[in-house]
LOVO-6061 format. One record per residue (C-alpha): x negated, y, z negated; chain. Coordinates in steps of 0.2 Angstrom, whole numbers. Last residue first. Layout:
# LOVO-6061
<node><x>X</x><y>Y</y><z>Z</z><chain>A</chain></node>
...
# end
This chain:
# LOVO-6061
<node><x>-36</x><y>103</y><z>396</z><chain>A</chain></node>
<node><x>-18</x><y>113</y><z>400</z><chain>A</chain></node>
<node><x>-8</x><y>106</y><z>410</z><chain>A</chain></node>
<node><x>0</x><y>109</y><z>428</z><chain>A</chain></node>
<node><x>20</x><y>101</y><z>432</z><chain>A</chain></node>
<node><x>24</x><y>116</y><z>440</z><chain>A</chain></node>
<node><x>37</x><y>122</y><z>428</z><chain>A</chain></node>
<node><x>24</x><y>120</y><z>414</z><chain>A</chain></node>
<node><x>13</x><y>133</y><z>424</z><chain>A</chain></node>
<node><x>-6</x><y>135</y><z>416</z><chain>A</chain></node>
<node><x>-14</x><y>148</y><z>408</z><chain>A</chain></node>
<node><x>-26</x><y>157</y><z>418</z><chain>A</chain></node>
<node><x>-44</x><y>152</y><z>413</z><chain>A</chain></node>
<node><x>-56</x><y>164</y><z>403</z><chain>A</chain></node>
<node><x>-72</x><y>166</y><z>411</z><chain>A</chain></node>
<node><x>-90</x><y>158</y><z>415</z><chain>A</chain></node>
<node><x>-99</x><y>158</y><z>434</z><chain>A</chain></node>
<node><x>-101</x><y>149</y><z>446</z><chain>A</chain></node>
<node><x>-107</x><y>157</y><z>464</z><chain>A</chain></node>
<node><x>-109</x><y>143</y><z>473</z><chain>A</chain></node>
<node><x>-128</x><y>142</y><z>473</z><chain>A</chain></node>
<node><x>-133</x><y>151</y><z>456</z><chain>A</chain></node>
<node><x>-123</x><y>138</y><z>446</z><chain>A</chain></node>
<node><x>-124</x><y>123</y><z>456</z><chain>A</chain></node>
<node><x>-140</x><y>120</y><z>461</z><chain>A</chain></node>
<node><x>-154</x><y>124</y><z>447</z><chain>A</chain></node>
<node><x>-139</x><y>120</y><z>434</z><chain>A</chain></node>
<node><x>-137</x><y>103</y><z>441</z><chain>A</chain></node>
<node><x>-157</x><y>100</y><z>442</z><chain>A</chain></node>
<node><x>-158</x><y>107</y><z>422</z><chain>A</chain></node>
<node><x>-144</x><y>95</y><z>415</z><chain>A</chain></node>
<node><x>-151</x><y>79</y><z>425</z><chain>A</chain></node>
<node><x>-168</x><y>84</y><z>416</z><chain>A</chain></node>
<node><x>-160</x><y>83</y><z>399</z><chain>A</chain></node>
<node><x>-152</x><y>67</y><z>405</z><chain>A</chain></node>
<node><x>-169</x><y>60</y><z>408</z><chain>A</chain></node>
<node><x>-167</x><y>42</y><z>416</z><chain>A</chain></node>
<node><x>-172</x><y>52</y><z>434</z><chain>A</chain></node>
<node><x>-167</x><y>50</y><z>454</z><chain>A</chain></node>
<node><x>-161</x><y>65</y><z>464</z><chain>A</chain></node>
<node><x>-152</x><y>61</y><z>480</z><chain>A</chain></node>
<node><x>-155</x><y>76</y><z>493</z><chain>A</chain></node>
<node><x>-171</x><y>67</y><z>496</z><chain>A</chain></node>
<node><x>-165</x><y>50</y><z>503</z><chain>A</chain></node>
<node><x>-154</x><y>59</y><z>517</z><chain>A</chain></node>
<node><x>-165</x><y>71</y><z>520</z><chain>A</chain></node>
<node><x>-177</x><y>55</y><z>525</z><chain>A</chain></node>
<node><x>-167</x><y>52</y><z>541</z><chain>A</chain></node>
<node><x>-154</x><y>38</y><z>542</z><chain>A</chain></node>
<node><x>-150</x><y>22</y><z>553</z><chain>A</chain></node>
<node><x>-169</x><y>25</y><z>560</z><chain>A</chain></node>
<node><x>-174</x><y>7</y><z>556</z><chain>A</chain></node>
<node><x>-188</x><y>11</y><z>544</z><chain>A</chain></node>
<node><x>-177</x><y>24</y><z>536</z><chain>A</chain></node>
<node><x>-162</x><y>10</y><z>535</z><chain>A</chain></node>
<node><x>-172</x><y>-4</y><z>531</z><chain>A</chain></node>
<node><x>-189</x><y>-2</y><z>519</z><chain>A</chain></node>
<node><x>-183</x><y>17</y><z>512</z><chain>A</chain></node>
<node><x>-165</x><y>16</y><z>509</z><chain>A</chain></node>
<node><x>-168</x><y>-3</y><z>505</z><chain>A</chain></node>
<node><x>-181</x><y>2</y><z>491</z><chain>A</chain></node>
<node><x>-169</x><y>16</y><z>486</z><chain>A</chain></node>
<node><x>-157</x><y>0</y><z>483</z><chain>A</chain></node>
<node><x>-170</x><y>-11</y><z>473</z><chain>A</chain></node>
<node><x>-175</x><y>6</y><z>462</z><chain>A</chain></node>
<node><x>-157</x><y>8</y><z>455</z><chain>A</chain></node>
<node><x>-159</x><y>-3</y><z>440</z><chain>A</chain></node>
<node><x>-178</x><y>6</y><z>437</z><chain>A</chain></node>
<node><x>-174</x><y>20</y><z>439</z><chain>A</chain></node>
<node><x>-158</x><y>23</y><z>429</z><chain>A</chain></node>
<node><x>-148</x><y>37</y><z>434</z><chain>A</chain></node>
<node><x>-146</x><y>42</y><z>453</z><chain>A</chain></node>
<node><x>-139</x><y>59</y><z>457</z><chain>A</chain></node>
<node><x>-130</x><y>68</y><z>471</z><chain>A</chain></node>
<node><x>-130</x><y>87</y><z>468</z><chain>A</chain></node>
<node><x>-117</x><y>97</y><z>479</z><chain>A</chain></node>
<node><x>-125</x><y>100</y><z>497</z><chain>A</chain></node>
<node><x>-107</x><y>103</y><z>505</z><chain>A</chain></node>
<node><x>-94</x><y>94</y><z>509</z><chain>A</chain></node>
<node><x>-89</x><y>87</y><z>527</z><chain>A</chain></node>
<node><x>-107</x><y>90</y><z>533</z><chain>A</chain></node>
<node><x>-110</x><y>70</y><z>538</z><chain>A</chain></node>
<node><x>-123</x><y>67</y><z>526</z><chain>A</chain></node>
<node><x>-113</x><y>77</y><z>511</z><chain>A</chain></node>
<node><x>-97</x><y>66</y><z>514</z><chain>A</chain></node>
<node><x>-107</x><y>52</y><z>517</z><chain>A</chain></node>
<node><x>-118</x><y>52</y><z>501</z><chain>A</chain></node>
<node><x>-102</x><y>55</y><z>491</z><chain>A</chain></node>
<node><x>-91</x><y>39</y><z>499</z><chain>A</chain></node>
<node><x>-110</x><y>31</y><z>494</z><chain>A</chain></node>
<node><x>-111</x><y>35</y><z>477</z><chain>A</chain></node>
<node><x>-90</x><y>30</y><z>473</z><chain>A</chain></node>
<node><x>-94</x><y>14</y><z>484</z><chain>A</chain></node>
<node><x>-109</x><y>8</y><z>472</z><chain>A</chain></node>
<node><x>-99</x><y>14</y><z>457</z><chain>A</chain></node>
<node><x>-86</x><y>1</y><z>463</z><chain>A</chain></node>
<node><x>-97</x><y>-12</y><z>468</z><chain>A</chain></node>
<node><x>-106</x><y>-12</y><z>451</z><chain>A</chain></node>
<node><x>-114</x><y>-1</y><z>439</z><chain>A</chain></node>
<node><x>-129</x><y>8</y><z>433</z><chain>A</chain></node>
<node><x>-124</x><y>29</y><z>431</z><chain>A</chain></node>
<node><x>-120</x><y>39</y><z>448</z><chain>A</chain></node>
<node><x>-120</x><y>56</y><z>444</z><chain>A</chain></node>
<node><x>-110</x><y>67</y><z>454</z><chain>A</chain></node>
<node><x>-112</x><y>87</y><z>454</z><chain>A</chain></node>
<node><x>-99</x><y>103</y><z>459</z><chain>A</chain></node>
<node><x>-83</x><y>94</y><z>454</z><chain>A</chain></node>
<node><x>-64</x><y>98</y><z>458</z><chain>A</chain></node>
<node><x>-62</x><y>88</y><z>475</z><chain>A</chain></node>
<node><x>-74</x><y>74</y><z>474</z><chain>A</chain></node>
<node><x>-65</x><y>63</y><z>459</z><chain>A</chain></node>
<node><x>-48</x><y>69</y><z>465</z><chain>A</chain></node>
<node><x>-52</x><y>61</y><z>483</z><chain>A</chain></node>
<node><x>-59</x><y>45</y><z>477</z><chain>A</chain></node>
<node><x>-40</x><y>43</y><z>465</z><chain>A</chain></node>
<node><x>-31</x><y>46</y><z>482</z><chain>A</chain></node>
<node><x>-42</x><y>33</y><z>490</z><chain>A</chain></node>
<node><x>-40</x><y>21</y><z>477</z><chain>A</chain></node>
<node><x>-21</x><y>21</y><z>478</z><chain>A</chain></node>
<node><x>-11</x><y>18</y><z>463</z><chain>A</chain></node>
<node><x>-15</x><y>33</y><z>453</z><chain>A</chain></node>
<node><x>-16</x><y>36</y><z>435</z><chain>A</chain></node>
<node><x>-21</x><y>53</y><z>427</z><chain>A</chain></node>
<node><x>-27</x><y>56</y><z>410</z><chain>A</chain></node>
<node><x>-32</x><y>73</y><z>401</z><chain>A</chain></node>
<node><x>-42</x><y>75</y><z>385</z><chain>A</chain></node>
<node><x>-52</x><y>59</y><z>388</z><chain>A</chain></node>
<node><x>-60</x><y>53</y><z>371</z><chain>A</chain></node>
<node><x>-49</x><y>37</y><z>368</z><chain>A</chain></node>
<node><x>-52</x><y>26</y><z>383</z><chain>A</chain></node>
<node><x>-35</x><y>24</y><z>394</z><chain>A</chain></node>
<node><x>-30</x><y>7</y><z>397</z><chain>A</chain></node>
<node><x>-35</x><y>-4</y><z>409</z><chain>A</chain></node>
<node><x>-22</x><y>-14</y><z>416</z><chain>A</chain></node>
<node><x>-28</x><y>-29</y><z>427</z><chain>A</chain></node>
<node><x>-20</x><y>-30</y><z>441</z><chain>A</chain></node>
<node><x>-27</x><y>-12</y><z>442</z><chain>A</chain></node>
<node><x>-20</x><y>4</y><z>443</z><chain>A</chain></node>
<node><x>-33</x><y>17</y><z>445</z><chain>A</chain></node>
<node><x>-38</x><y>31</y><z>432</z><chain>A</chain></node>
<node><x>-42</x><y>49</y><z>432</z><chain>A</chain></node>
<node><x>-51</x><y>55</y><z>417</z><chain>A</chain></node>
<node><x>-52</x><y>71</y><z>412</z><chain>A</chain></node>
<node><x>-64</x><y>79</y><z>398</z><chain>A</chain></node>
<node><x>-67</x><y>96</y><z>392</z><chain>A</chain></node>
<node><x>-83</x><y>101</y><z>381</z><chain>A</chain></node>
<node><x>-86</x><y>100</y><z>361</z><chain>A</chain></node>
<node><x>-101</x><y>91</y><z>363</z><chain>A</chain></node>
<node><x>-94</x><y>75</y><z>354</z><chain>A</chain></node>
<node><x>-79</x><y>77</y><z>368</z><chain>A</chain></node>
<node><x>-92</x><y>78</y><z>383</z><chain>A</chain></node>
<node><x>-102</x><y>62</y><z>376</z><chain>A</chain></node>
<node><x>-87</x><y>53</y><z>373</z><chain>A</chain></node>
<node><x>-79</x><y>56</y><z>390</z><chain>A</chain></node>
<node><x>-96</x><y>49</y><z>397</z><chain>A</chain></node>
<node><x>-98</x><y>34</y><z>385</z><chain>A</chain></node>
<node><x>-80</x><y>30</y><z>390</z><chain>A</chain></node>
<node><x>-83</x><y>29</y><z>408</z><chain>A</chain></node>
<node><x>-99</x><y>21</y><z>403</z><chain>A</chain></node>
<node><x>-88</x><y>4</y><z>398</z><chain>A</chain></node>
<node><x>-68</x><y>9</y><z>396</z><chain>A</chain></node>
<node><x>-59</x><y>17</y><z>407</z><chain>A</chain></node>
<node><x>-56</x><y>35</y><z>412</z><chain>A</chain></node>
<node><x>-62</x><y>36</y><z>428</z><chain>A</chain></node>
<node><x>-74</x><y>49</y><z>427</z><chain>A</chain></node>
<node><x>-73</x><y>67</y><z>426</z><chain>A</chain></node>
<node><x>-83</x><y>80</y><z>413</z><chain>A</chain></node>
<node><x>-77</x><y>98</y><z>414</z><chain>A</chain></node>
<node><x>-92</x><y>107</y><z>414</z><chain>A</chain></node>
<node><x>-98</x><y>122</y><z>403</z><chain>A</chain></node>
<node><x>-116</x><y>117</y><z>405</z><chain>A</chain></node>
<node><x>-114</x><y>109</y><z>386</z><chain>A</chain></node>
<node><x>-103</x><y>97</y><z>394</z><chain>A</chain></node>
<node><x>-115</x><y>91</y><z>406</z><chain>A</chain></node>
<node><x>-129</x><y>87</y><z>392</z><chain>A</chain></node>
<node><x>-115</x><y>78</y><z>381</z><chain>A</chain></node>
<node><x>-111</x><y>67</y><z>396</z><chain>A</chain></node>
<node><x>-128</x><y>63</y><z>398</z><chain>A</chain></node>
<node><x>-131</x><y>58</y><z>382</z><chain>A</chain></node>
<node><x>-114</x><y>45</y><z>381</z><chain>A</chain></node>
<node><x>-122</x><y>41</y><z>398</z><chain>A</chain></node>
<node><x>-137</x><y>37</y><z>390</z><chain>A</chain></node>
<node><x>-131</x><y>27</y><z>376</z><chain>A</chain></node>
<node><x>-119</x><y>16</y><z>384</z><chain>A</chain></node>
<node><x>-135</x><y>12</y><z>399</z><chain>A</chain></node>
<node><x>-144</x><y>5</y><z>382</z><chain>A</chain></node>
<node><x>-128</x><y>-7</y><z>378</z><chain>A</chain></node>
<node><x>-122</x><y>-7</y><z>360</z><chain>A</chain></node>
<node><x>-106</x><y>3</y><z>365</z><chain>A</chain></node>
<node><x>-101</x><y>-11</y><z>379</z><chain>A</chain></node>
<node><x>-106</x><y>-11</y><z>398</z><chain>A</chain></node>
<node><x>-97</x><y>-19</y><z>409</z><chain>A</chain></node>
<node><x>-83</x><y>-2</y><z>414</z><chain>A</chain></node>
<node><x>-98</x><y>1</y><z>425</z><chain>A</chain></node>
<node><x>-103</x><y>20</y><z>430</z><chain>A</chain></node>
<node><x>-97</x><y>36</y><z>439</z><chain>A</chain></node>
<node><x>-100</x><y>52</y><z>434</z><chain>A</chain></node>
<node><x>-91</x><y>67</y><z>440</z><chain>A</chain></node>
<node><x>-94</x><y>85</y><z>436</z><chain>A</chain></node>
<node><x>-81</x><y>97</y><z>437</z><chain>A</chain></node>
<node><x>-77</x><y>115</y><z>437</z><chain>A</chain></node>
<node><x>-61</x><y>118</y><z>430</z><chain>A</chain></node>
<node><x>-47</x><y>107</y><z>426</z><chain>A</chain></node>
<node><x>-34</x><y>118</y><z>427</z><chain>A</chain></node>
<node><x>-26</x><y>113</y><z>444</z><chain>A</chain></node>
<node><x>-29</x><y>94</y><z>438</z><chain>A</chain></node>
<node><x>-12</x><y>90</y><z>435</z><chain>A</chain></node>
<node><x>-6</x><y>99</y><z>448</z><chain>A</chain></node>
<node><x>-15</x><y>92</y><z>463</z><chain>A</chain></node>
<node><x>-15</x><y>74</y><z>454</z><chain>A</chain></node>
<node><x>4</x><y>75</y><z>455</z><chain>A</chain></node>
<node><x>3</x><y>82</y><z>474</z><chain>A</chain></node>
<node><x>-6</x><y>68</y><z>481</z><chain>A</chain></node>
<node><x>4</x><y>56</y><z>471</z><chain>A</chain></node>
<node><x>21</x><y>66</y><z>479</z><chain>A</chain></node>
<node><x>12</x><y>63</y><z>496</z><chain>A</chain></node>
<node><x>7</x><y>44</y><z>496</z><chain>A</chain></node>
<node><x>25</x><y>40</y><z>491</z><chain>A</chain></node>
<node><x>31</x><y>51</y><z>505</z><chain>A</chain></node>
<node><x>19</x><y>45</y><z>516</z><chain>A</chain></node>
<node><x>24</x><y>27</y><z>512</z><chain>A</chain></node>
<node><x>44</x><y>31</y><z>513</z><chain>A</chain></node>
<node><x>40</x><y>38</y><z>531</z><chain>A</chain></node>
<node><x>34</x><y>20</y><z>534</z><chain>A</chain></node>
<node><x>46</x><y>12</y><z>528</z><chain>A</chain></node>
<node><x>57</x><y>22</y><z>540</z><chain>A</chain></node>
<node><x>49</x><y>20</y><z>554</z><chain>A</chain></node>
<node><x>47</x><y>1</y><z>552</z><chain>A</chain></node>
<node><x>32</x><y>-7</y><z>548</z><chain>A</chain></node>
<node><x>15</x><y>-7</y><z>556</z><chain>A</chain></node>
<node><x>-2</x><y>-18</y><z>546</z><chain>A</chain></node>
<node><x>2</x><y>-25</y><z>529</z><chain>A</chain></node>
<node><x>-8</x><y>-13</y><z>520</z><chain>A</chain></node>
<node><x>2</x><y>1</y><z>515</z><chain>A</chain></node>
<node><x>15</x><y>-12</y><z>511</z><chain>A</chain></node>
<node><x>5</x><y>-24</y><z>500</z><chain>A</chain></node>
<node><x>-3</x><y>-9</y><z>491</z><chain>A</chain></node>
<node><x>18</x><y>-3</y><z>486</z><chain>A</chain></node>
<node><x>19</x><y>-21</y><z>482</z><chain>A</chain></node>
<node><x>5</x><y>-23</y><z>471</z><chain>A</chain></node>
<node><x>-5</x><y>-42</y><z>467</z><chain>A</chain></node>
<node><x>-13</x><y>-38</y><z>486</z><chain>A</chain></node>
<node><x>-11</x><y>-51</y><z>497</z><chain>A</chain></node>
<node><x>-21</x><y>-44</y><z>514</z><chain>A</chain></node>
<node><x>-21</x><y>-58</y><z>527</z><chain>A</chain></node>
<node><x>-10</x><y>-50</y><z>538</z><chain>A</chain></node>
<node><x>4</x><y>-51</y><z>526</z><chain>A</chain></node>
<node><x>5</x><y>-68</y><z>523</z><chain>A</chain></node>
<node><x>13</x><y>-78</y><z>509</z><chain>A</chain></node>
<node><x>26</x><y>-66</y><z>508</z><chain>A</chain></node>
<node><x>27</x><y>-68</y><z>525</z><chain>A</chain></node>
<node><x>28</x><y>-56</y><z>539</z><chain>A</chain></node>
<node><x>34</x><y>-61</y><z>557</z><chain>A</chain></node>
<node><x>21</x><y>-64</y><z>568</z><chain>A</chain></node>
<node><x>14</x><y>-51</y><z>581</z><chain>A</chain></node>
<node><x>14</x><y>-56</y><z>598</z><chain>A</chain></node>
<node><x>-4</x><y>-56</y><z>605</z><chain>A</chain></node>
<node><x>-3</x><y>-43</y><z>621</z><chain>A</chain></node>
<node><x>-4</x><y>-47</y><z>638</z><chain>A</chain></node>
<node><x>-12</x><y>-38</y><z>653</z><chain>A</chain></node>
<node><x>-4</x><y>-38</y><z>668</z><chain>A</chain></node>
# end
């Protein structure tokens, strides 16, 4: 007969080597609890689920760009996303990001000073991070994989910005879900050439090389440090492709917890 390893008793000190700073993360995480917990998870999962459904019912059509919450106002990669948010907005876009500081903000602030929409959906962090100022809408969510889902559900384009493991994970969740079919052929784009060249590099030296992707993967990414440009290759294959066109939105339902942006 085969045995199994018996399970020791959680600790506070160890919950299967996961110690998240949140309870509610510590839980999810902590490998099988009781039936009911458990039930109290989905439940917990569902109702944030169902906040962000609502809240962002009216967004409109999105685009989302991701980026570092390192770089400061005075920061050339500030600039460009504070450009390239402008560029979106003027497409008639509701610009999304996470709502922080850094090139999130730049974003939000780009869209704002072009007169356009803004959301930001932000993730509770040990560390709080606070809203940035030019977001028109703000979400909080405590799990990262509800907050992914928001960020790919409403928008049409995402434009990955210089930034760290975060971006990096945002870009690639993206890349996946287009690779593997489970969304459709939305715009995935790289700015900043020359700090994203060491990882197209990889693409094409390892993974091509290798045969762990095809080179349809690396074309559908679109690579520039022209916002403008950016601006012109979203329109080319958003509007006209899924059918996007301009009109009045409904008004929102107060009762159902939607807002307006």
């Amino acid at each position: 007969m085969k045995k199994e390893p018996i399970k020791k008793k959680h600790t506070s000190k160890s919950l299967w080597g996961k110690t998240s700073r949140d309870a509610h993360e510590r839980h999810l995480l902590a490998g099988p609890h009781s039936r009911l917990e458990e039930l109290r998870q989905l439940f917990r999962i569902f109702f944030e689920c169902l906040r962000g459904y609502r809240g962002l019912h009216f967004a409109g059509p999105c685009v989302t760009i991701f980026g570092s919450a390192r770089f400061g106002e005075n920061h050339p990669y500030y600039k460009l996303t504070r450009q390239v948010g402008s560029q979106i907005a003027r497409l008639g876009f509701t610009v999304m990001t996470g709502g922080g500081p850094g090139l999130m903000e730049a974003a939000n602030r780009g869209a704002k000073e072009a007169g356009g929409r803004s959301v930001g959906c932000n993730i509770i962090l040990p560390k709080e991070q606070k809203p940035n100022p030019y977001v028109d809408l703000w979400l909080e969510f405590r799990y990262f994989f509800i907050r992914k889902l928001m960020l790919a559900k409403y928008s049409y384009a995402f434009i990955a910005m210089p930034g760290g493991f975060g971006t990096a994970d945002e870009f690639f969740e993206i890349a996946t879900l287009v690779q593997t079919g489970k969304m459709k052929q939305f715009p995935i784009i790289l700015m900043g050439k020359r700090y994203w060249a060491p990882l197209l590099g990889m693409f094409k030296q390892s993974m091509l090389k290798e045969g762990a992707i095809d080179q349809a993967d690396i074309d559908r990414i679109f690579v520039s440090d022209s916002p403008k440009e950016v601006s012109s290759y979203i329109r080319r294959h958003t509007l006209k492709p899924f059918g996007l066109t301009y009109k009045t939105m409904t008004r929102p339902k107060f009762f159902l917890f939607e807002r307006k942006i």
